[in-house]
CHARMM internal coordinates of N, CA and C (Angstrom, degrees):
IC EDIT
DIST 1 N 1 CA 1.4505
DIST 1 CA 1 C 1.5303
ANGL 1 N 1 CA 1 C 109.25
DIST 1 C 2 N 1.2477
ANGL 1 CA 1 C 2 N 127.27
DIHE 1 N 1 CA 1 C 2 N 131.88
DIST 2 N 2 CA 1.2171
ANGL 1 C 2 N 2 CA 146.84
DIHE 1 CA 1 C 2 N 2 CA 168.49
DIST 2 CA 2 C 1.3765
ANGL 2 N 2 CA 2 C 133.08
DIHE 1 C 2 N 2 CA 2 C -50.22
DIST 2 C 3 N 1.2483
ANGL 2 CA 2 C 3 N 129.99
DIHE 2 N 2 CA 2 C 3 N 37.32
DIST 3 N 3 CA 1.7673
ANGL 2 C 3 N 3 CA 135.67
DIHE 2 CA 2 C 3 N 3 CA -153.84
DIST 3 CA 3 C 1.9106
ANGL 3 N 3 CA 3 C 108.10
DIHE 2 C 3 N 3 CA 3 C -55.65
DIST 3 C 4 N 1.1261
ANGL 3 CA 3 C 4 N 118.46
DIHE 3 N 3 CA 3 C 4 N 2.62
DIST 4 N 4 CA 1.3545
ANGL 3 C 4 N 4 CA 126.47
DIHE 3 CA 3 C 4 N 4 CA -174.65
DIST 4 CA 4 C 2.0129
ANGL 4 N 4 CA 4 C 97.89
DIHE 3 C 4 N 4 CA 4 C -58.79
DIST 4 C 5 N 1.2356
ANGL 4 CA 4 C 5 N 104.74
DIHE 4 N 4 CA 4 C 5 N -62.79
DIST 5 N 5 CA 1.7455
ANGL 4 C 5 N 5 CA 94.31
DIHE 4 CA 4 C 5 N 5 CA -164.62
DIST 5 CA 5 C 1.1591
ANGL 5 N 5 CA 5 C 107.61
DIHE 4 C 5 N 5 CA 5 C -74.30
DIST 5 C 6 N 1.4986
ANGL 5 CA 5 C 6 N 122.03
DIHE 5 N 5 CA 5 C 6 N 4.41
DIST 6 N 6 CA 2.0128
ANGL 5 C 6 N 6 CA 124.73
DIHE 5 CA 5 C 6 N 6 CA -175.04
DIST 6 CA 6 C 1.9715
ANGL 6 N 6 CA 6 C 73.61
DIHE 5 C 6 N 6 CA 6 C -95.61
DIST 6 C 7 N 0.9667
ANGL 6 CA 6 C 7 N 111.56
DIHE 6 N 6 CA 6 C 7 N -64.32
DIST 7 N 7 CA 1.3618
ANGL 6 C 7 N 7 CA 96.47
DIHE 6 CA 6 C 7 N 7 CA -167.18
DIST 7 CA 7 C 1.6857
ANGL 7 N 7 CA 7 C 131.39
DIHE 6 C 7 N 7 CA 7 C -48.04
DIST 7 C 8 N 1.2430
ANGL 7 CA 7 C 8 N 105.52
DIHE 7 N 7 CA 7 C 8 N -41.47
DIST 8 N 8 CA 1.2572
ANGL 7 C 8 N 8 CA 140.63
DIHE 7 CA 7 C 8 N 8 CA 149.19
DIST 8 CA 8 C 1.7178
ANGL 8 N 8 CA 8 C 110.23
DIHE 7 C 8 N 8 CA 8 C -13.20
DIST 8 C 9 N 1.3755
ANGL 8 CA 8 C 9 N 81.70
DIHE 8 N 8 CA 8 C 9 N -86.81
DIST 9 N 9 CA 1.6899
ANGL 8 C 9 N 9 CA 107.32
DIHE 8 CA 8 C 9 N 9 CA 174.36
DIST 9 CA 9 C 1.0553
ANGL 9 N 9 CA 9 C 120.23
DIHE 8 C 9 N 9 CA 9 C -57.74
DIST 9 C 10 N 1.6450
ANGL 9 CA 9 C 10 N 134.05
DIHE 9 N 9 CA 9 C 10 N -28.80
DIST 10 N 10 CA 1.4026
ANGL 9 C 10 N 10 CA 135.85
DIHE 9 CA 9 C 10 N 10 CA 173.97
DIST 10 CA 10 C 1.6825
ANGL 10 N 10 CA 10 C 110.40
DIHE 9 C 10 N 10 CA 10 C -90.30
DIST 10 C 11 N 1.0292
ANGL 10 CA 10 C 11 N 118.79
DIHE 10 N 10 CA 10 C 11 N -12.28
DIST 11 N 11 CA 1.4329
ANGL 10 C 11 N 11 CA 142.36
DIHE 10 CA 10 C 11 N 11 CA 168.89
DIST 11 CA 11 C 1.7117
ANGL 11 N 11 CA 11 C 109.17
DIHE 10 C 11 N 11 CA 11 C -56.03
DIST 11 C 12 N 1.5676
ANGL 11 CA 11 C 12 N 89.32
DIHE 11 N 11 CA 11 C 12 N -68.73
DIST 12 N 12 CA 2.0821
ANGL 11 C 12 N 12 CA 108.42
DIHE 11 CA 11 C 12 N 12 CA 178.71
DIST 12 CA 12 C 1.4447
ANGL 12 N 12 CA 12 C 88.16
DIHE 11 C 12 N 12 CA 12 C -62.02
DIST 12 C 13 N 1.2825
ANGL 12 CA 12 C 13 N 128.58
DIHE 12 N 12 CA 12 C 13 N -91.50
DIST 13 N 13 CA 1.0886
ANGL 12 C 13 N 13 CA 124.55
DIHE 12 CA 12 C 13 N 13 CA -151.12
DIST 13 CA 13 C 1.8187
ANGL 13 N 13 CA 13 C 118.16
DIHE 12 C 13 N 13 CA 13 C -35.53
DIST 13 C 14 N 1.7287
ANGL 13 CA 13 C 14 N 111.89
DIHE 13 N 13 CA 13 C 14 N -52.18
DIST 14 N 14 CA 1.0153
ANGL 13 C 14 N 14 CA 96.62
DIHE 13 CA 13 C 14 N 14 CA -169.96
DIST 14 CA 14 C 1.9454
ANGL 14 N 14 CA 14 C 100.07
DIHE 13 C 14 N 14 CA 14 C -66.90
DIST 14 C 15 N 1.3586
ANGL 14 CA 14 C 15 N 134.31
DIHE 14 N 14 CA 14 C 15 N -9.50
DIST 15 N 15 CA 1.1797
ANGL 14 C 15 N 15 CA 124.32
DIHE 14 CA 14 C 15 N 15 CA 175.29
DIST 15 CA 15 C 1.4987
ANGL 15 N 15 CA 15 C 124.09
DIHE 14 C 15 N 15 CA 15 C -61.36
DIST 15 C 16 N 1.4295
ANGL 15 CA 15 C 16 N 101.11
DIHE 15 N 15 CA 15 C 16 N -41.10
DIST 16 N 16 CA 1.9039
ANGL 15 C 16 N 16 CA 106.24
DIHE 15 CA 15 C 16 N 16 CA -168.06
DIST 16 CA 16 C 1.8028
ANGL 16 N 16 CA 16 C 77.06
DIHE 15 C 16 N 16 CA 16 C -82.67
DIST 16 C 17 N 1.1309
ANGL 16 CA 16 C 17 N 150.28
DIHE 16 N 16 CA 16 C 17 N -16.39
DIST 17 N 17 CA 1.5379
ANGL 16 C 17 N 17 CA 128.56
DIHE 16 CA 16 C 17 N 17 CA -164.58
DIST 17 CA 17 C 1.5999
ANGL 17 N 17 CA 17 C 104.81
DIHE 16 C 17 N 17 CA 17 C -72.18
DIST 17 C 18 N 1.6999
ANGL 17 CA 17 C 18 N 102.43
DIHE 17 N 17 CA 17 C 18 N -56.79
DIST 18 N 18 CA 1.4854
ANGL 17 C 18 N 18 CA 109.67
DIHE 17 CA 17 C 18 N 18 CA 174.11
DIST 18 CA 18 C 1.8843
ANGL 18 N 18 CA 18 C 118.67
DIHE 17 C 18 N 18 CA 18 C -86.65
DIST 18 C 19 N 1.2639
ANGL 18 CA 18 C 19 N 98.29
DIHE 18 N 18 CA 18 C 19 N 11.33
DIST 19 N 19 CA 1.5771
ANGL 18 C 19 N 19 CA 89.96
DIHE 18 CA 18 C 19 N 19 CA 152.86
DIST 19 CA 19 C 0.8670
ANGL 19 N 19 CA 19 C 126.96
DIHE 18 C 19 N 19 CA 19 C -105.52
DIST 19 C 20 N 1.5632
ANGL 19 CA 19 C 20 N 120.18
DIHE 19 N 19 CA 19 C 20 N -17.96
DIST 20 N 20 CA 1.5137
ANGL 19 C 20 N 20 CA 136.89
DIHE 19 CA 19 C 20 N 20 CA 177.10
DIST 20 CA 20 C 1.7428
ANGL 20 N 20 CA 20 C 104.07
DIHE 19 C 20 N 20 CA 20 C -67.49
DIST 20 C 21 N 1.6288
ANGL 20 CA 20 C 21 N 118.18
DIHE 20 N 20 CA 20 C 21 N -30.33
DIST 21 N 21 CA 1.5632
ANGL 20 C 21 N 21 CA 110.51
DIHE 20 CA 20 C 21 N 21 CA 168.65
DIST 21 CA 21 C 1.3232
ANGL 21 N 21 CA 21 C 117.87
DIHE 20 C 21 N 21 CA 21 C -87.66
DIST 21 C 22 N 1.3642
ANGL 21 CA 21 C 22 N 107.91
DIHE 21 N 21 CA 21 C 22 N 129.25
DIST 22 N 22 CA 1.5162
ANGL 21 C 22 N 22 CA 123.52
DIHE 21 CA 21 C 22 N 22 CA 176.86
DIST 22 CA 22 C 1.3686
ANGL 22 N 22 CA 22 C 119.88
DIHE 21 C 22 N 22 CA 22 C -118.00
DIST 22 C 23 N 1.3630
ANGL 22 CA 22 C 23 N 121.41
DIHE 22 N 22 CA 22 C 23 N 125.14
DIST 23 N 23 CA 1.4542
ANGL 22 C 23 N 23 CA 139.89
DIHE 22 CA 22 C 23 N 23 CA -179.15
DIST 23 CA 23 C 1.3798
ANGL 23 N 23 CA 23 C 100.46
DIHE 22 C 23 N 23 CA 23 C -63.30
DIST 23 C 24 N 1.4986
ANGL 23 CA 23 C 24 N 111.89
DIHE 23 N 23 CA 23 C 24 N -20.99
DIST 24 N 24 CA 2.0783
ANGL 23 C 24 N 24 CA 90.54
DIHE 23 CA 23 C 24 N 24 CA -171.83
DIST 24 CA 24 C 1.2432
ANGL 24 N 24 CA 24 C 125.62
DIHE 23 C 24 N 24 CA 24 C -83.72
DIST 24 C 25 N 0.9003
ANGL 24 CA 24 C 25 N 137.90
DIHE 24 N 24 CA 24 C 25 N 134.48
DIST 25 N 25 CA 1.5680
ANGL 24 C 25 N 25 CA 143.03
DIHE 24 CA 24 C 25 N 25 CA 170.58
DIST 25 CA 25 C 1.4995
ANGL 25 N 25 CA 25 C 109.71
DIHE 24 C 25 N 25 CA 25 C -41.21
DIST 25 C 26 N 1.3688
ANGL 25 CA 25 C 26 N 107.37
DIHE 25 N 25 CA 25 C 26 N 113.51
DIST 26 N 26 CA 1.1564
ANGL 25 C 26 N 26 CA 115.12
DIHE 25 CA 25 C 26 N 26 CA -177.07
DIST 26 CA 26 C 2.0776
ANGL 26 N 26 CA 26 C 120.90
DIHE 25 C 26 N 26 CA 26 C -81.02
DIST 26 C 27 N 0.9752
ANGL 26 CA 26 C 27 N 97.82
DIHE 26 N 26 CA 26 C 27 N 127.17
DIST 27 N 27 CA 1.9434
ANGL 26 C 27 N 27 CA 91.78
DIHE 26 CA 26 C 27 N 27 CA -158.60
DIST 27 CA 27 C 1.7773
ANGL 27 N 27 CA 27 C 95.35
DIHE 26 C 27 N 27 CA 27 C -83.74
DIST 27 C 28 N 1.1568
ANGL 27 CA 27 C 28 N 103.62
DIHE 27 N 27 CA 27 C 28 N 119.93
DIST 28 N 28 CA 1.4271
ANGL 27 C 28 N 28 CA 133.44
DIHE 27 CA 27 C 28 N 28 CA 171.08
DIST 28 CA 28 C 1.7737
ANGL 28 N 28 CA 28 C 91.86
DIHE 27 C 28 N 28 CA 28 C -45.63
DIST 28 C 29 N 1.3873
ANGL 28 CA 28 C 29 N 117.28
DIHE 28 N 28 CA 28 C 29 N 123.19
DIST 29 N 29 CA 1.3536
ANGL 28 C 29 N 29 CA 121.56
DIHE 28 CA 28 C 29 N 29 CA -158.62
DIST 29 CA 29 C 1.4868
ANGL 29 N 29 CA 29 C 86.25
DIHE 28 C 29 N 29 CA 29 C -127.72
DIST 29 C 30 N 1.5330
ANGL 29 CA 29 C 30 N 113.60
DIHE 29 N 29 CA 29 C 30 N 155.83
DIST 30 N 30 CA 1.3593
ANGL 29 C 30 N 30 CA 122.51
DIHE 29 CA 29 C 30 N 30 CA -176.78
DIST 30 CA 30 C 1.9153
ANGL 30 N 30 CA 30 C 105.61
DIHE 29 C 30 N 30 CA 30 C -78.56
DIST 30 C 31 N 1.1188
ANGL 30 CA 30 C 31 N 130.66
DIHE 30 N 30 CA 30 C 31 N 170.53
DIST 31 N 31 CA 1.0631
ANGL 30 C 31 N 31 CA 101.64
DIHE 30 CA 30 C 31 N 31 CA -156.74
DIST 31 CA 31 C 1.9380
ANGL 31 N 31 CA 31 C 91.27
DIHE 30 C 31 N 31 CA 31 C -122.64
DIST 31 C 32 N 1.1154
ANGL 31 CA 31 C 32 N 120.06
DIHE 31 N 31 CA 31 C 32 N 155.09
DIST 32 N 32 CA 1.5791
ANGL 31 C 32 N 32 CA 132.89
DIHE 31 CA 31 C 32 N 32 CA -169.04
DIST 32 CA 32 C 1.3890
ANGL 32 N 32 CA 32 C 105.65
DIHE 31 C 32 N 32 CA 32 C -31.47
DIST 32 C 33 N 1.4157
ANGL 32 CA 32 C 33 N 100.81
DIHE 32 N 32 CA 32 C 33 N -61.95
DIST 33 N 33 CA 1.4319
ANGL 32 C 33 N 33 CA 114.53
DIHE 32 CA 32 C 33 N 33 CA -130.39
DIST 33 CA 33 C 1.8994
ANGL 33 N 33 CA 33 C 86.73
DIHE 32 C 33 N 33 CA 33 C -117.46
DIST 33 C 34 N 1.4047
ANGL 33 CA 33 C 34 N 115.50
DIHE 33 N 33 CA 33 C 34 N 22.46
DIST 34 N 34 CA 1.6993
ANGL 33 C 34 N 34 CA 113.11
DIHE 33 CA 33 C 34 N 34 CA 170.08
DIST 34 CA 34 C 1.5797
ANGL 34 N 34 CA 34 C 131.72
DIHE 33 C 34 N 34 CA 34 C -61.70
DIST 34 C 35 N 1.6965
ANGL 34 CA 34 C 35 N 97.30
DIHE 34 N 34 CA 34 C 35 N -18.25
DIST 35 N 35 CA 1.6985
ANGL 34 C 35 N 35 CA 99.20
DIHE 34 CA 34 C 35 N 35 CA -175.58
DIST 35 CA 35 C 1.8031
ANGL 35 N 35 CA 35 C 79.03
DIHE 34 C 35 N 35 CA 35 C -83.01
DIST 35 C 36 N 1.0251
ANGL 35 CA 35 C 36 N 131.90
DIHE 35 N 35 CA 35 C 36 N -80.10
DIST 36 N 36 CA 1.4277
ANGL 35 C 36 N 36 CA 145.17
DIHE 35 CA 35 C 36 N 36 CA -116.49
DIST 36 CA 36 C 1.7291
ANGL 36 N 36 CA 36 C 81.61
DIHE 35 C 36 N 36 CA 36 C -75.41
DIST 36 C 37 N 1.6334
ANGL 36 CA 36 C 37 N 118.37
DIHE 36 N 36 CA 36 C 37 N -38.14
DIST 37 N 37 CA 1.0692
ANGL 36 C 37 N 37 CA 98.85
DIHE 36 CA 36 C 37 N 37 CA -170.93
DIST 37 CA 37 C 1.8697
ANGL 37 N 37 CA 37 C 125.82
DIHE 36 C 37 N 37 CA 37 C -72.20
DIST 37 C 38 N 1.5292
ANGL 37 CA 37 C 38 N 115.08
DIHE 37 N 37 CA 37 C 38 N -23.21
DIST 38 N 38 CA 1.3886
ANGL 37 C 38 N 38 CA 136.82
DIHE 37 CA 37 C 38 N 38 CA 170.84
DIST 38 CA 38 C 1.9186
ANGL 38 N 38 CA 38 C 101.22
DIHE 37 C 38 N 38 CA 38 C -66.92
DIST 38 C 39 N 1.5866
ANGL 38 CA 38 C 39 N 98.83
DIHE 38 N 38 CA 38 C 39 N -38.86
DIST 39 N 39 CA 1.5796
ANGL 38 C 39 N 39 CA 84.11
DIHE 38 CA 38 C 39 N 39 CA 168.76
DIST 39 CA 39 C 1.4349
ANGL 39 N 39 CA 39 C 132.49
DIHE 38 C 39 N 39 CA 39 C -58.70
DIST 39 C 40 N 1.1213
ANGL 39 CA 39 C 40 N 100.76
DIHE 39 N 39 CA 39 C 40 N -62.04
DIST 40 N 40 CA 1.8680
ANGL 39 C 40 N 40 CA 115.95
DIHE 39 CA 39 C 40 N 40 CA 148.77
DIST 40 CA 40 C 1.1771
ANGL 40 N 40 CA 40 C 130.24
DIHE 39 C 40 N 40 CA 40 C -3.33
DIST 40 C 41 N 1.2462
ANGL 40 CA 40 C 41 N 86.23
DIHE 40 N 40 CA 40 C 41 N -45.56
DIST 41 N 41 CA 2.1339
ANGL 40 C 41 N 41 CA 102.81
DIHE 40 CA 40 C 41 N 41 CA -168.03
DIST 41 CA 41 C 1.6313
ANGL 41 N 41 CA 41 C 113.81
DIHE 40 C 41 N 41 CA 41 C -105.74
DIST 41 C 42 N 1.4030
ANGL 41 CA 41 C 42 N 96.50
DIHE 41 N 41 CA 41 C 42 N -21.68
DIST 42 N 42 CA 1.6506
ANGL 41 C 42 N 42 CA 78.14
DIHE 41 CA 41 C 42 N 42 CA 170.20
DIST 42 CA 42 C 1.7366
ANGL 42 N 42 CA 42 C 103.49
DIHE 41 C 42 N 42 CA 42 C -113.51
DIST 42 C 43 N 1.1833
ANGL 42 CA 42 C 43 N 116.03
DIHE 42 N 42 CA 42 C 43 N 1.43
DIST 43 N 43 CA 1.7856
ANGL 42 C 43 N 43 CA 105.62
DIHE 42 CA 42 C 43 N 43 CA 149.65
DIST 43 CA 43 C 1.5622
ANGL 43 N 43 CA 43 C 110.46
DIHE 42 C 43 N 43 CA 43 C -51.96
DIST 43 C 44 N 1.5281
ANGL 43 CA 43 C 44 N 95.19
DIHE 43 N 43 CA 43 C 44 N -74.33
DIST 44 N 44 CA 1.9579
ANGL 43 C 44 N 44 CA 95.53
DIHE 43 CA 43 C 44 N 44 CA 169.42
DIST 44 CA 44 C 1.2320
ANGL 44 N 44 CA 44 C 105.93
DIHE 43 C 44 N 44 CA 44 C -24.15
DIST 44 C 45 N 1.3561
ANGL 44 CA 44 C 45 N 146.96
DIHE 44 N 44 CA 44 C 45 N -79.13
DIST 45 N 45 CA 1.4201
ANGL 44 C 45 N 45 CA 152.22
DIHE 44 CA 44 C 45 N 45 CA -176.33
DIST 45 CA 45 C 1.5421
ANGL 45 N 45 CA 45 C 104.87
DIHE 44 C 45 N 45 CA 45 C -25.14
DIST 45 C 46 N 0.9611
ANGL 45 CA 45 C 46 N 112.48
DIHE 45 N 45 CA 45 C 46 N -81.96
DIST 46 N 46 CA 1.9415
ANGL 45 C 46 N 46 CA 137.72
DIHE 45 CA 45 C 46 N 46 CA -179.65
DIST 46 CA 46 C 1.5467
ANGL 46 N 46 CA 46 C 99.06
DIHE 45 C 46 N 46 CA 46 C -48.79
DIST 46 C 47 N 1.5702
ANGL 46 CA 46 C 47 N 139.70
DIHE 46 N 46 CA 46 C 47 N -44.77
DIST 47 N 47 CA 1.4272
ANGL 46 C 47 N 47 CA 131.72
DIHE 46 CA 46 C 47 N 47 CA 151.92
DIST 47 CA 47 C 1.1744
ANGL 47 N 47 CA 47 C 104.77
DIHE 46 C 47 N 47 CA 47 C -47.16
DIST 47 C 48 N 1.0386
ANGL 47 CA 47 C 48 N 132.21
DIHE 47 N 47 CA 47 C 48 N -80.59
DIST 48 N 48 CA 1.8607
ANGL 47 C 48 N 48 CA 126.65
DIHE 47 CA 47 C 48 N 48 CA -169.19
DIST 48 CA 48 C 1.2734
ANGL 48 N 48 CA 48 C 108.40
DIHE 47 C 48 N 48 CA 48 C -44.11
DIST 48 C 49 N 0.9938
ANGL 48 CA 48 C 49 N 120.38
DIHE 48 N 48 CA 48 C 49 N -56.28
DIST 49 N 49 CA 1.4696
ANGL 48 C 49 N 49 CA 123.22
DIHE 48 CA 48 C 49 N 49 CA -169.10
DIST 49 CA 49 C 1.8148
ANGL 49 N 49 CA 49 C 105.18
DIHE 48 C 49 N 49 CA 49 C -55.58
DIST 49 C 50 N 1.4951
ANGL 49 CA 49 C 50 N 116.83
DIHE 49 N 49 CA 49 C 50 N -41.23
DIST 50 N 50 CA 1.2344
ANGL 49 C 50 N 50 CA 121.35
DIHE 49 CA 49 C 50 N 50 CA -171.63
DIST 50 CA 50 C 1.3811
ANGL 50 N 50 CA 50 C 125.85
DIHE 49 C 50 N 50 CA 50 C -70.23
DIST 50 C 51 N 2.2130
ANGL 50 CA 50 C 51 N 103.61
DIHE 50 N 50 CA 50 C 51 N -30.67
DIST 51 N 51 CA 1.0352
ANGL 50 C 51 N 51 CA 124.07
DIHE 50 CA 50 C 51 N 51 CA -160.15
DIST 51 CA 51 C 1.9058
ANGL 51 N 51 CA 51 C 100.79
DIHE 50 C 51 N 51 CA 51 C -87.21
DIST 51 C 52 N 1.5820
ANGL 51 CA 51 C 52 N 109.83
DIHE 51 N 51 CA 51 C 52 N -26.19
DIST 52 N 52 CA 1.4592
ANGL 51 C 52 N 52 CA 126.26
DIHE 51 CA 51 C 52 N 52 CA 164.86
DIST 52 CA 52 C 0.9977
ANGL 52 N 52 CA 52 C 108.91
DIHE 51 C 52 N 52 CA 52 C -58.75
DIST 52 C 53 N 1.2946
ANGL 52 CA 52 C 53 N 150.33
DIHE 52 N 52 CA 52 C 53 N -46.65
DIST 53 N 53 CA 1.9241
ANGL 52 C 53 N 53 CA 168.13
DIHE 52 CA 52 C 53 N 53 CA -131.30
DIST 53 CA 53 C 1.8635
ANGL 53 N 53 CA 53 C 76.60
DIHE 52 C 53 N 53 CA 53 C -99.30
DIST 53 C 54 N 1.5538
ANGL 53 CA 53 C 54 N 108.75
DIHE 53 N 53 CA 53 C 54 N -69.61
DIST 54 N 54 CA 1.1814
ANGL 53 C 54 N 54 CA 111.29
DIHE 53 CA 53 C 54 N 54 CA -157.45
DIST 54 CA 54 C 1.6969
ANGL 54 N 54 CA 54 C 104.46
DIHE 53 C 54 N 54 CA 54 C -81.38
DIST 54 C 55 N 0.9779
ANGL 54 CA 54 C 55 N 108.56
DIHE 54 N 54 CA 54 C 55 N 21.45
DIST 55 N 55 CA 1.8885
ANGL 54 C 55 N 55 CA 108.11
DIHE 54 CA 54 C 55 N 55 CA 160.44
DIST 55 CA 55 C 1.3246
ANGL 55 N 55 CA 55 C 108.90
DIHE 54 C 55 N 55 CA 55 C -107.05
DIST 55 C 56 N 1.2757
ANGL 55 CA 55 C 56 N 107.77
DIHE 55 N 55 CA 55 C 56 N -54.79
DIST 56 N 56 CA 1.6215
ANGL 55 C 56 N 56 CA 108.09
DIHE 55 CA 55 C 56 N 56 CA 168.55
DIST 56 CA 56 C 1.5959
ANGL 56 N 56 CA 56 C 110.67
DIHE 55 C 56 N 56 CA 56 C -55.08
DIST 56 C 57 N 0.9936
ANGL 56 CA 56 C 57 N 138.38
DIHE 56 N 56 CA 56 C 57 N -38.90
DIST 57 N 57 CA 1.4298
ANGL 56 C 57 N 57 CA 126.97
DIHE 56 CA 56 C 57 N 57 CA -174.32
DIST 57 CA 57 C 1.7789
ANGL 57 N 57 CA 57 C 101.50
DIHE 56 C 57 N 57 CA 57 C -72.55
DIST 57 C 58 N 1.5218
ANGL 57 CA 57 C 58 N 110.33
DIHE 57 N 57 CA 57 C 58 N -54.11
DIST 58 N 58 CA 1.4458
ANGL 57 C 58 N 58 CA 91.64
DIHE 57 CA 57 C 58 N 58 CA 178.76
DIST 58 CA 58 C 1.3705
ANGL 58 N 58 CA 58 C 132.69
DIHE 57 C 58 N 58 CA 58 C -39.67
DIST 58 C 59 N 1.8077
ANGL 58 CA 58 C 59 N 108.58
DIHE 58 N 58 CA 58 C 59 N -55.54
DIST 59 N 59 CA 1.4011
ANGL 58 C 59 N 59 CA 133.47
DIHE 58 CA 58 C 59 N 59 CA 157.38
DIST 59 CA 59 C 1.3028
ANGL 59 N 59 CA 59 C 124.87
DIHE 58 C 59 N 59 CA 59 C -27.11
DIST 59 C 60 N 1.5631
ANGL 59 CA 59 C 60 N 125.63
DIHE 59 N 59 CA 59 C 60 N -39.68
DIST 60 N 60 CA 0.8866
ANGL 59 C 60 N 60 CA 102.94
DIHE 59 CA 59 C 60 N 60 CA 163.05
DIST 60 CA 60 C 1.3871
ANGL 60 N 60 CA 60 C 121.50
DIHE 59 C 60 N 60 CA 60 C -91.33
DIST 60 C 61 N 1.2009
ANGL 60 CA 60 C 61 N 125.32
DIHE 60 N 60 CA 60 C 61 N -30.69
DIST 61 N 61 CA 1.4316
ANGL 60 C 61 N 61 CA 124.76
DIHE 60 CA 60 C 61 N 61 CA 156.90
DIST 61 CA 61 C 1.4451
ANGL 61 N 61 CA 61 C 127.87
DIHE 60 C 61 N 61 CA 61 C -17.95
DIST 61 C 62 N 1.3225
ANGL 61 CA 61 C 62 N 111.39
DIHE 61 N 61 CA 61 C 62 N -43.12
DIST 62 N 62 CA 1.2307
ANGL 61 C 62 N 62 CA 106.62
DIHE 61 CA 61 C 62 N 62 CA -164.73
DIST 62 CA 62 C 1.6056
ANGL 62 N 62 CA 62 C 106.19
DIHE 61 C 62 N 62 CA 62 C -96.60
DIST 62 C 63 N 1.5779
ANGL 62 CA 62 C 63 N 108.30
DIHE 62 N 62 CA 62 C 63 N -26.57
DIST 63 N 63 CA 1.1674
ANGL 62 C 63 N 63 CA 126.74
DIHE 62 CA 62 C 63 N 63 CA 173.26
DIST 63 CA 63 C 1.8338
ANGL 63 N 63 CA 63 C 106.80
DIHE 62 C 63 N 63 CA 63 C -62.40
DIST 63 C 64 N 1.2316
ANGL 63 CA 63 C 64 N 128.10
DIHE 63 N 63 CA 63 C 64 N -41.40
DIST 64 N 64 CA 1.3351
ANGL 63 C 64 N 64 CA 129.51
DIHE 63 CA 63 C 64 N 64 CA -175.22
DIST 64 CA 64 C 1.7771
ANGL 64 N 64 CA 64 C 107.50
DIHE 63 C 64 N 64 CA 64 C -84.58
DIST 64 C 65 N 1.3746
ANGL 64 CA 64 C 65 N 118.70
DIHE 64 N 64 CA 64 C 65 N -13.41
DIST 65 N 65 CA 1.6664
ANGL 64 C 65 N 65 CA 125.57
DIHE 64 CA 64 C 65 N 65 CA 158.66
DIST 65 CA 65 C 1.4633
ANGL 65 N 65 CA 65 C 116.57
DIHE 64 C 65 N 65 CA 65 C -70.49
DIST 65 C 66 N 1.0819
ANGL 65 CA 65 C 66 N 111.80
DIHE 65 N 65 CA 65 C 66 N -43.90
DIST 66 N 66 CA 1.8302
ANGL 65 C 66 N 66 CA 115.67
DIHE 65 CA 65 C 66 N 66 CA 165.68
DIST 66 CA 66 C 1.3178
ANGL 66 N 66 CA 66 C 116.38
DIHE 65 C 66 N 66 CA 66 C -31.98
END
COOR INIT
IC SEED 1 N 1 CA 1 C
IC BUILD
């Protein structure tokens, strides 16, 4: 039996394992999607805030029909 492509193969593999680890400090990168995602979040904000406006307005509505 031929052990050349098992060797082969355990050869690559252990290569991409320890090339895939890197000693360098990896720099904390801003992230893609940071505008759109801060947009996101303070819509959510401005819904709550709107959907409160519109509890109190019902509330009193229904409170001033009594």
């Amino acid at each position: 039996m031929n052990r050349t492509p098992f060797y082969f193969t355990l050869l690559t593999a252990l290569g991409l394992v320890l090339g895939g680890c890197s000693s360098e400090d990896n720099e904390v990168t801003e992230h893609v999607w940071k505008d759109q995602v801060e947009a996101i979040d303070k819509a959510r904000e401005v819904e709550g805030m709107i959907q409160g406006a519109a509890r109190k307005q019902k509330k009193a509505a229904e409170d001033s029909s009594y």
